[in-house]
N, CA, C and O atoms as CSV, one atom per row, in Angstrom:
chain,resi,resn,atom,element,x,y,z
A,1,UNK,N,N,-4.433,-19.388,18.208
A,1,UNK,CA,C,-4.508,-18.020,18.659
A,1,UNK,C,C,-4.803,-17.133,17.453
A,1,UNK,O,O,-4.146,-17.521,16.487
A,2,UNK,N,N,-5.547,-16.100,17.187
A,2,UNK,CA,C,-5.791,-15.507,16.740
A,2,UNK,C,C,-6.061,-13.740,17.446
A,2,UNK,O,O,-6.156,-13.484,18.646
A,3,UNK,N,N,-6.149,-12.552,16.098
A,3,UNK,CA,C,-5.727,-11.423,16.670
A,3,UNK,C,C,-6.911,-10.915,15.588
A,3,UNK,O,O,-7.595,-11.517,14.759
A,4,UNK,N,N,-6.800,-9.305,16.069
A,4,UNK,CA,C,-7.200,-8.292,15.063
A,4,UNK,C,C,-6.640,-7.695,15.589
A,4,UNK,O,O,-6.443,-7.531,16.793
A,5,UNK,N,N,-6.123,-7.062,14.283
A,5,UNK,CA,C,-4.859,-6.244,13.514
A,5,UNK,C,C,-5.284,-4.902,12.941
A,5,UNK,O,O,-5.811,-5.120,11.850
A,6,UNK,N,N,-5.273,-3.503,13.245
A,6,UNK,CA,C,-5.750,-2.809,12.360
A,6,UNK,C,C,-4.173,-1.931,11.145
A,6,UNK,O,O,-3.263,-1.158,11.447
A,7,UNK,N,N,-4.482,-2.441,10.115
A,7,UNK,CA,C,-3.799,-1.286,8.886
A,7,UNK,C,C,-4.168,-0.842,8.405
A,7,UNK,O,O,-5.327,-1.026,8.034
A,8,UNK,N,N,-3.294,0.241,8.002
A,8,UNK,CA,C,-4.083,0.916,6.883
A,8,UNK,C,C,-5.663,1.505,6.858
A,8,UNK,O,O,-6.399,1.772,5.907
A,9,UNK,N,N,-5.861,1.589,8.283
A,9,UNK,CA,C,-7.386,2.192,8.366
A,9,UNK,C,C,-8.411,0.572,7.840
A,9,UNK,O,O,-9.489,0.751,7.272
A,10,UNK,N,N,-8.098,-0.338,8.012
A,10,UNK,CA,C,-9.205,-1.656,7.572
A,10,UNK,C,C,-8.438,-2.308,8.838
A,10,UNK,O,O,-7.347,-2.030,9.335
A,11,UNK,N,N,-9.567,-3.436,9.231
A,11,UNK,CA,C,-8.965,-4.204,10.460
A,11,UNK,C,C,-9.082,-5.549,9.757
A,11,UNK,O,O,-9.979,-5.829,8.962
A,12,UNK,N,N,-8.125,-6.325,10.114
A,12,UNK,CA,C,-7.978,-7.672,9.887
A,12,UNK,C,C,-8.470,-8.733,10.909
A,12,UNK,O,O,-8.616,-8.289,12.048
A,13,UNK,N,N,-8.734,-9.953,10.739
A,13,UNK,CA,C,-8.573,-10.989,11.795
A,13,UNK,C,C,-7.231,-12.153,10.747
A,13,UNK,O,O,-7.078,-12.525,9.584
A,14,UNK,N,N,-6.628,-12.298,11.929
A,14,UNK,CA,C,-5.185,-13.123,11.396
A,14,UNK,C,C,-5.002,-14.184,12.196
A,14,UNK,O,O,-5.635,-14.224,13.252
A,15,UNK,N,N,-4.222,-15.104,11.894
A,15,UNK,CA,C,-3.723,-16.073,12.470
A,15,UNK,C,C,-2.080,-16.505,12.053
A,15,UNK,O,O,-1.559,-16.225,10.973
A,16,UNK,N,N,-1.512,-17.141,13.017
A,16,UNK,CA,C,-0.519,-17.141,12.429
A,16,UNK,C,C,-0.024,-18.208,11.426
A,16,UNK,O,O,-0.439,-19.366,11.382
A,17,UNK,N,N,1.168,-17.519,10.416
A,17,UNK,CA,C,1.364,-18.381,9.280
A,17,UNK,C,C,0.223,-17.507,7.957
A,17,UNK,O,O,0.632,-17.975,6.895
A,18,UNK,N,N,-0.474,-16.911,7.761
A,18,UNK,CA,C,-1.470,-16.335,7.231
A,18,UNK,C,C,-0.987,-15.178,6.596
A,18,UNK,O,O,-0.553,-14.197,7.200
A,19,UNK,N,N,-1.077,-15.318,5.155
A,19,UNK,CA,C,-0.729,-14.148,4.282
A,19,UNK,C,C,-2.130,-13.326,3.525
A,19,UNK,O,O,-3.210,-13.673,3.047
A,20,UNK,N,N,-1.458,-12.180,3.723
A,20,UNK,CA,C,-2.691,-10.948,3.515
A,20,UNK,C,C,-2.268,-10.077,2.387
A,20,UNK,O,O,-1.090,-9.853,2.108
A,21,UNK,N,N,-3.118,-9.682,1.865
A,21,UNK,CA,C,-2.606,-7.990,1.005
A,21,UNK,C,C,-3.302,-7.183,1.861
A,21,UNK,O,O,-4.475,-7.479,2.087
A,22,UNK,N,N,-2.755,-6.102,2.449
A,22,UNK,CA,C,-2.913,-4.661,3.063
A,22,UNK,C,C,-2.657,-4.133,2.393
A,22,UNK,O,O,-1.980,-4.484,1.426
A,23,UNK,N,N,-3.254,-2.636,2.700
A,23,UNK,CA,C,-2.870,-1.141,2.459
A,23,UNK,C,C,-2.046,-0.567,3.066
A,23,UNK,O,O,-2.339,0.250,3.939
A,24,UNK,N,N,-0.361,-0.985,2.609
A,24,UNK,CA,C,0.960,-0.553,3.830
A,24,UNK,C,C,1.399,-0.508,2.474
A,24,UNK,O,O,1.306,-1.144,1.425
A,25,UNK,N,N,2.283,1.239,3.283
A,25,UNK,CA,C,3.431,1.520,2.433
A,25,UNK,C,C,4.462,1.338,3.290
A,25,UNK,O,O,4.292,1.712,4.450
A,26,UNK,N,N,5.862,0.674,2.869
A,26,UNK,CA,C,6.636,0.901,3.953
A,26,UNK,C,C,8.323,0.348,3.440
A,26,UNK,O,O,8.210,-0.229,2.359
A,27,UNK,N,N,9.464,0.369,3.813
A,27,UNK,CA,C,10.526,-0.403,3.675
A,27,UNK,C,C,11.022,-1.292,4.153
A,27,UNK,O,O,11.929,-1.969,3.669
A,28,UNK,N,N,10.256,-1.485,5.655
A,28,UNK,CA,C,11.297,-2.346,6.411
A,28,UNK,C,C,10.908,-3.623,5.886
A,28,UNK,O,O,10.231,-3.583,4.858
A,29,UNK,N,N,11.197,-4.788,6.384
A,29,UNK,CA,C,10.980,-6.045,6.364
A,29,UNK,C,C,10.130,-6.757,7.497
A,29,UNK,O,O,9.325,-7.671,7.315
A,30,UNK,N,N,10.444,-6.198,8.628
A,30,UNK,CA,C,9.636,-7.044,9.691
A,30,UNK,C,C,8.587,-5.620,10.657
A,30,UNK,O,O,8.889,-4.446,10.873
A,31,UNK,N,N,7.772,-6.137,10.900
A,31,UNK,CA,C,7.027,-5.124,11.873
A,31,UNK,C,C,6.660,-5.870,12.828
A,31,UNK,O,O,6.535,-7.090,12.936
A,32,UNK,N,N,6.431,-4.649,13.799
A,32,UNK,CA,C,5.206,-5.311,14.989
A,32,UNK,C,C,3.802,-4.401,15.191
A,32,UNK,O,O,3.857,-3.171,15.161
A,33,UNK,N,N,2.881,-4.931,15.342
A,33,UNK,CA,C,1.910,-4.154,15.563
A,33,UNK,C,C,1.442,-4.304,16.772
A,33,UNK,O,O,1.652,-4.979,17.780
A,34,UNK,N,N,0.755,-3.490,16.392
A,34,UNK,CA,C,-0.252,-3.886,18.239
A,34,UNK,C,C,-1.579,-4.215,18.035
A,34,UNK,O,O,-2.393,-3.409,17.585
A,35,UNK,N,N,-1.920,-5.681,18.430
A,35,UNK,CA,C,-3.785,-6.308,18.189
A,35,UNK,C,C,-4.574,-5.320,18.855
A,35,UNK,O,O,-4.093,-4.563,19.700
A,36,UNK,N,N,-5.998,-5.302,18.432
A,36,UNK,CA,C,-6.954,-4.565,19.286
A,36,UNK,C,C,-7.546,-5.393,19.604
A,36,UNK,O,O,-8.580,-4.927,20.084
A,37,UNK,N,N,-7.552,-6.808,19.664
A,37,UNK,CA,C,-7.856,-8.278,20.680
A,37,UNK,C,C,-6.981,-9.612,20.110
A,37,UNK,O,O,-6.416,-9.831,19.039
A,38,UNK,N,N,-7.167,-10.480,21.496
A,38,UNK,CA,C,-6.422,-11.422,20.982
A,38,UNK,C,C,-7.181,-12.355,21.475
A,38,UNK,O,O,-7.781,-11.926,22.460
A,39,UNK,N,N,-7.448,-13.545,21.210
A,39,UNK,CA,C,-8.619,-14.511,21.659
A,39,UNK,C,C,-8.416,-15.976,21.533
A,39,UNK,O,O,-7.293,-15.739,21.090
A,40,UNK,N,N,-8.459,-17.023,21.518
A,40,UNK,CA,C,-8.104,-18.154,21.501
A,40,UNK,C,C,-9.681,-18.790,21.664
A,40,UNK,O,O,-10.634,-18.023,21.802
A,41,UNK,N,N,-9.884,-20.512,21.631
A,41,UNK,CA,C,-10.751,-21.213,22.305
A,41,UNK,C,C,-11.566,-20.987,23.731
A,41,UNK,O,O,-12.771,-20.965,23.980
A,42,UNK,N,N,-10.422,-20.835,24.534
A,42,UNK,CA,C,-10.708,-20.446,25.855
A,42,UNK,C,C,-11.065,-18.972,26.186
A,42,UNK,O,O,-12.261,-18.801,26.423
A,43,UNK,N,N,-10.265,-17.865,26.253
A,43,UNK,CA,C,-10.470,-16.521,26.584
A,43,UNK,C,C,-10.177,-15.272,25.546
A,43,UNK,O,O,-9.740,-15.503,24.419
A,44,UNK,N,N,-10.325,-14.539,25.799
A,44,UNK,CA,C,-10.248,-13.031,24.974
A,44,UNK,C,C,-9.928,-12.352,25.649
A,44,UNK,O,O,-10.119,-12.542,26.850
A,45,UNK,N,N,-9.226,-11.130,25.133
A,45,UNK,CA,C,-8.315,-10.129,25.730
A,45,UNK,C,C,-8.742,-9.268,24.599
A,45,UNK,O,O,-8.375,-9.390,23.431
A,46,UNK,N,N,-9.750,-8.178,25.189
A,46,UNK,CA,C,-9.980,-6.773,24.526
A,46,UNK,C,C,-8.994,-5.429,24.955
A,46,UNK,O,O,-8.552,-5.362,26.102
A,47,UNK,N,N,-8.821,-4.831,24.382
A,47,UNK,CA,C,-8.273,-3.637,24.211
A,47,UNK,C,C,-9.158,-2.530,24.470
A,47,UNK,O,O,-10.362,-2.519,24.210
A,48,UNK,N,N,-8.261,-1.275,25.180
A,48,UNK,CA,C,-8.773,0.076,24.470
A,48,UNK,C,C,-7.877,1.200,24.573
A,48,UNK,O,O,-7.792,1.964,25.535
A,49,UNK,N,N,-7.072,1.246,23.268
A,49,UNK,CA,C,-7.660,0.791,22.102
A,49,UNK,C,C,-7.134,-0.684,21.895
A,49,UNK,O,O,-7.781,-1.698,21.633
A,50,UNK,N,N,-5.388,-0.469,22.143
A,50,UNK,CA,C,-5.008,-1.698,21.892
A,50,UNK,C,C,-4.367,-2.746,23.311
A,50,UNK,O,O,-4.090,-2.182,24.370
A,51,UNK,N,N,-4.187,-4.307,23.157
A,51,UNK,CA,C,-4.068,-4.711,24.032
A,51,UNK,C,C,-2.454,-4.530,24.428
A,51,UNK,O,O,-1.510,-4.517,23.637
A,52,UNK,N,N,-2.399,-4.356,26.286
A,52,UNK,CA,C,-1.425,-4.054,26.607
A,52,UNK,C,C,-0.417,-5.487,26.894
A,52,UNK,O,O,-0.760,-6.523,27.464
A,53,UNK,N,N,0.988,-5.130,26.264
A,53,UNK,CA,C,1.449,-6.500,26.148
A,53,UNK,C,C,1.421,-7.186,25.212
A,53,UNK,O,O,1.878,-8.327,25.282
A,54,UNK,N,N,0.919,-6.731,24.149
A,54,UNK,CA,C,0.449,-8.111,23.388
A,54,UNK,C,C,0.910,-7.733,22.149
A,54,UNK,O,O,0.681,-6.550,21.901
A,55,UNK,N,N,1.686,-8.560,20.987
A,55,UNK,CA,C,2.257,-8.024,19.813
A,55,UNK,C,C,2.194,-9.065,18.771
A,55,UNK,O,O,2.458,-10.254,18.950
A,56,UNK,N,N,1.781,-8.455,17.548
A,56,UNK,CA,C,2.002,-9.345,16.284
A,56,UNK,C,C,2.756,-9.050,15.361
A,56,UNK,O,O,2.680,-7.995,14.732
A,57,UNK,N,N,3.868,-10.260,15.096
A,57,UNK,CA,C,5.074,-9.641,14.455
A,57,UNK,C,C,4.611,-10.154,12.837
A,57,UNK,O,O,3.962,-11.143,12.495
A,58,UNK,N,N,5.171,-9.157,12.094
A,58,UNK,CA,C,4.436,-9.469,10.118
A,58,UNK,C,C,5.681,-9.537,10.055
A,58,UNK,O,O,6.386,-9.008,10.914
A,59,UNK,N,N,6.365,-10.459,8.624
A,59,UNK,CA,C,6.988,-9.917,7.674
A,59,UNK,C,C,6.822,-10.022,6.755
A,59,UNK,O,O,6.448,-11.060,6.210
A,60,UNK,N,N,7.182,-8.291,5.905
A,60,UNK,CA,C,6.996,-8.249,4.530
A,60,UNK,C,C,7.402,-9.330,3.597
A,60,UNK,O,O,8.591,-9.624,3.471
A,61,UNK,N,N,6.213,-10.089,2.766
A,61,UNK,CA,C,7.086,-10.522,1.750
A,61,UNK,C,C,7.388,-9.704,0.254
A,61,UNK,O,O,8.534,-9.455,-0.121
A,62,UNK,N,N,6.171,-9.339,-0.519
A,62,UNK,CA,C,6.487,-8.305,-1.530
A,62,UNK,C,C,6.289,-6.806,-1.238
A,62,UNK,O,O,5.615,-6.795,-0.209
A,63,UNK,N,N,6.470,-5.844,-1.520
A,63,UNK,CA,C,6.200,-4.115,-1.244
A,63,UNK,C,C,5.262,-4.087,-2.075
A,63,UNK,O,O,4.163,-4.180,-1.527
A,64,UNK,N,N,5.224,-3.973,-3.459
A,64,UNK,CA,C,4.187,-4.016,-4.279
A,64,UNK,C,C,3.746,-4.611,-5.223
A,64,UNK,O,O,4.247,-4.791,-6.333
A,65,UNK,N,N,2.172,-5.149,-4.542
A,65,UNK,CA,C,1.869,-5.818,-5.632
A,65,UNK,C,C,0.489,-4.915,-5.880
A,65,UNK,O,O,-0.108,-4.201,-5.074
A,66,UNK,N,N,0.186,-5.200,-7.299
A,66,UNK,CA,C,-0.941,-4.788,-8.257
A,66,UNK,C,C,-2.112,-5.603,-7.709
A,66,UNK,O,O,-2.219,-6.814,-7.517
A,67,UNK,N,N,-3.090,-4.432,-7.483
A,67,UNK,CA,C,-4.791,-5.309,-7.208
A,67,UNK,C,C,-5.230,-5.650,-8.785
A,67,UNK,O,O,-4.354,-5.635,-9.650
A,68,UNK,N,N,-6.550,-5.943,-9.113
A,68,UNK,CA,C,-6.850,-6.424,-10.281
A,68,UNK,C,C,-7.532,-4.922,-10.265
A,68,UNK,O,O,-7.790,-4.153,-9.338
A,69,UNK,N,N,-7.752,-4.822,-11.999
A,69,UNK,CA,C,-8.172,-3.457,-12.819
A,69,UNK,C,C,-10.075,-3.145,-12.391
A,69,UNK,O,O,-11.006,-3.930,-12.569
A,70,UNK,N,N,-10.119,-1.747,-11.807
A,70,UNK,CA,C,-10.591,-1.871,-11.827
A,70,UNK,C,C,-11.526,-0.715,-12.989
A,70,UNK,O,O,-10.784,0.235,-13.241
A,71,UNK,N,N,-12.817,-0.585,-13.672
A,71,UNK,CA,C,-13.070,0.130,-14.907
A,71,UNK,C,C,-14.020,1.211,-14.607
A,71,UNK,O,O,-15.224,1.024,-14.432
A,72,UNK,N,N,-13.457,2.294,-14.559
A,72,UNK,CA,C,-14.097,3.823,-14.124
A,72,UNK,C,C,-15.339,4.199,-15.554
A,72,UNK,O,O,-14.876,4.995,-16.371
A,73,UNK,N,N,-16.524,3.785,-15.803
A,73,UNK,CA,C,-16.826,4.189,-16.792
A,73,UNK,C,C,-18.090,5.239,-16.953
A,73,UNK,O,O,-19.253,4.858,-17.084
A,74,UNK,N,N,-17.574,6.960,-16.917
A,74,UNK,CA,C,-18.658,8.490,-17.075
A,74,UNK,C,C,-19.148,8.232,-18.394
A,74,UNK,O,O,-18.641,7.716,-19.390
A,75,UNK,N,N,-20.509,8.836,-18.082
A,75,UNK,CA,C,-21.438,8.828,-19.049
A,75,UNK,C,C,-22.537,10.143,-19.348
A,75,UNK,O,O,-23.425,10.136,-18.495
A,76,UNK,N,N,-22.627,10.821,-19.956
A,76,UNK,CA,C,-23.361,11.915,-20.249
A,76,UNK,C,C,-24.386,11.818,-20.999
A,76,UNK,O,O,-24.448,11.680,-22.221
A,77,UNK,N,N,-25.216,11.897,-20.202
A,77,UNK,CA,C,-26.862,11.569,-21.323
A,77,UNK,C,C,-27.324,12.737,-21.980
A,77,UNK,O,O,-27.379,13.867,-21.494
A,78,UNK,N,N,-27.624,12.412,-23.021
A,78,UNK,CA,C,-28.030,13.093,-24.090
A,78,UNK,C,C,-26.886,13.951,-24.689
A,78,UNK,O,O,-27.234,14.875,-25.425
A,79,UNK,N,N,-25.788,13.791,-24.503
A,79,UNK,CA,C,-24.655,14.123,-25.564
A,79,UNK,C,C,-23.726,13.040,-26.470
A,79,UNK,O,O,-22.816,13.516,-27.150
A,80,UNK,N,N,-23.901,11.952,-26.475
A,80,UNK,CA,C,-23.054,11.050,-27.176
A,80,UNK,C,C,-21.267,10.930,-25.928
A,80,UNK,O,O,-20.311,10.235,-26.274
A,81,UNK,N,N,-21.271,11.498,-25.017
A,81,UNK,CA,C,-19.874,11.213,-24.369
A,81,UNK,C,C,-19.832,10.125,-23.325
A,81,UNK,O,O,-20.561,9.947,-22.349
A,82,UNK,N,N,-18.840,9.471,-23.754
A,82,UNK,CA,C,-18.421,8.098,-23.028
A,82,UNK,C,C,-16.788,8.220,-22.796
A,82,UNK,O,O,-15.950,8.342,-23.690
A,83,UNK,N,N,-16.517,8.150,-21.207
A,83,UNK,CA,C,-14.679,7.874,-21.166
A,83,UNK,C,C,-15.274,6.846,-20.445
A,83,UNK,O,O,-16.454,6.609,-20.190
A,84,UNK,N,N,-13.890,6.093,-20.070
A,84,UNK,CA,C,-13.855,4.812,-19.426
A,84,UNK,C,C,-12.332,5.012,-19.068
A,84,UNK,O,O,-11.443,5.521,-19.751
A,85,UNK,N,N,-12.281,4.439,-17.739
A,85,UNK,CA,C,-10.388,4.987,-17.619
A,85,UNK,C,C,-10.594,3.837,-16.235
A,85,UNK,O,O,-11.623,3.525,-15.637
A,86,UNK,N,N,-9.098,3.364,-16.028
A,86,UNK,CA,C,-9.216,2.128,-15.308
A,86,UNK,C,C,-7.694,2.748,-13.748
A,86,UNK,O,O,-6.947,3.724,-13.704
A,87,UNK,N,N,-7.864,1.798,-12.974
A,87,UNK,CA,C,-7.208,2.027,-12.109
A,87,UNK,C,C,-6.873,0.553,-10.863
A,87,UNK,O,O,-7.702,0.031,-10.118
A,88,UNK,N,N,-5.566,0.243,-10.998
A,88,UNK,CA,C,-5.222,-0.416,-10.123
A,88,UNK,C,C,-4.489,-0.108,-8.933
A,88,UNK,O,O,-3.547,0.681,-8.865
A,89,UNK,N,N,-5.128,-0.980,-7.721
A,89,UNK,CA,C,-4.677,0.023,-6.837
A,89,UNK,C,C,-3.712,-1.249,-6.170
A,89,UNK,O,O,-4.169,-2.391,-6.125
A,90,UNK,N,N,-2.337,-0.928,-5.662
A,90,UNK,CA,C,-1.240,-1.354,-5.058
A,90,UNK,C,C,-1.324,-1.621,-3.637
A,90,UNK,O,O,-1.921,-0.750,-3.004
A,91,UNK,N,N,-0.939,-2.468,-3.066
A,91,UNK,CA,C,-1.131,-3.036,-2.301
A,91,UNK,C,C,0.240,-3.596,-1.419
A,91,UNK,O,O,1.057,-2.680,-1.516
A,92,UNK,N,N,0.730,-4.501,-0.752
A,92,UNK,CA,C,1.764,-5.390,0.201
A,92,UNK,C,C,1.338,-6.662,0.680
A,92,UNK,O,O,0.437,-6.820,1.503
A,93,UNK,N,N,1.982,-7.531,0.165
A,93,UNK,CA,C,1.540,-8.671,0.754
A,93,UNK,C,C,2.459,-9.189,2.151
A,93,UNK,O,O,3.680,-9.042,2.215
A,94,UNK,N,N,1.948,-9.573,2.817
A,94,UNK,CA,C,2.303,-9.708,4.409
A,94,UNK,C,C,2.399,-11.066,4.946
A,94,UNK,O,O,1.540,-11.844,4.532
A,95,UNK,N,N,3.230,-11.502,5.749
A,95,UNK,CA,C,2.664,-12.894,6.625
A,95,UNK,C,C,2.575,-12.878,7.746
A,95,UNK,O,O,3.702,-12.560,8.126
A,96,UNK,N,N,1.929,-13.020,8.630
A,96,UNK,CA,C,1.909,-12.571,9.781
A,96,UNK,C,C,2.575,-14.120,10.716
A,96,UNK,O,O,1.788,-15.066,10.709
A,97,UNK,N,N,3.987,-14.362,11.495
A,97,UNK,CA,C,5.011,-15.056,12.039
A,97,UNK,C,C,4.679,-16.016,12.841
A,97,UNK,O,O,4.704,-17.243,12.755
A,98,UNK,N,N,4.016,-14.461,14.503
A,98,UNK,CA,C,4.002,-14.910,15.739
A,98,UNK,C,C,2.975,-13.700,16.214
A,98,UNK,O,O,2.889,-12.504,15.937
A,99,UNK,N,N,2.140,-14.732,17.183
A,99,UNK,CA,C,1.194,-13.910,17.564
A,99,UNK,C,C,1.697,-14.021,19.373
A,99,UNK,O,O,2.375,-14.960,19.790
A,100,UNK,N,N,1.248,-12.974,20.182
A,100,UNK,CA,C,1.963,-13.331,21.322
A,100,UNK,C,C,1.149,-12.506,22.484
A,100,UNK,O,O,1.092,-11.293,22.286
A,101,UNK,N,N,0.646,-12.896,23.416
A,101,UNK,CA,C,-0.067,-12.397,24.066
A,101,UNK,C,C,0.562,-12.215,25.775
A,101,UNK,O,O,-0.130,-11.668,26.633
């Protein structure tokens, strides 16, 4: 069984047992979301938006983890100026349990 999941404004496809980094801020430990389909071998179940009945439970494993660096580098032609300034952006890593339709 498999789902799509939307966080954080990006949509996922998950399965269960399957660990992700999202864009979630949050405290709790366990969530549920709601798929915007759920589909298997045999059939599919679309949503609109999301499907009724149907839930995917995550739990948090870390709150924050660090993405890799990434290197901002402005440049001004014909003056000699160069910055370079870097930025990592934070993230949650997730597992998604039970999918349930």
């Amino acid at each position: 069984m498999k789902a799509i999941i939307r966080v954080g404004g990006k949509q996922y496809i998950v399965t269960e047992k399957q660990t992700l980094l999202v864009d979630l801020q949050g405290d709790s430990k366990d969530l549920d979301l709601e798929p915007l389909m759920v589909f298997d071998d045999k059939e599919a179940k679309v949503g609109t938006p999301v499907v009724k009945g149907a839930s995917v439970k995550v739990k948090i494993l870390e709150a924050e983890v660090k993405g890799e660096k990434l290197q901002i580098a402005k440049f001004e032609a014909k003056k000699r100026v160069k910055k370079i300034t870097g930025h990592r952006q934070k993230h949650t890593k997730i597992e998604v349990t039970k999918i349930t339709a």
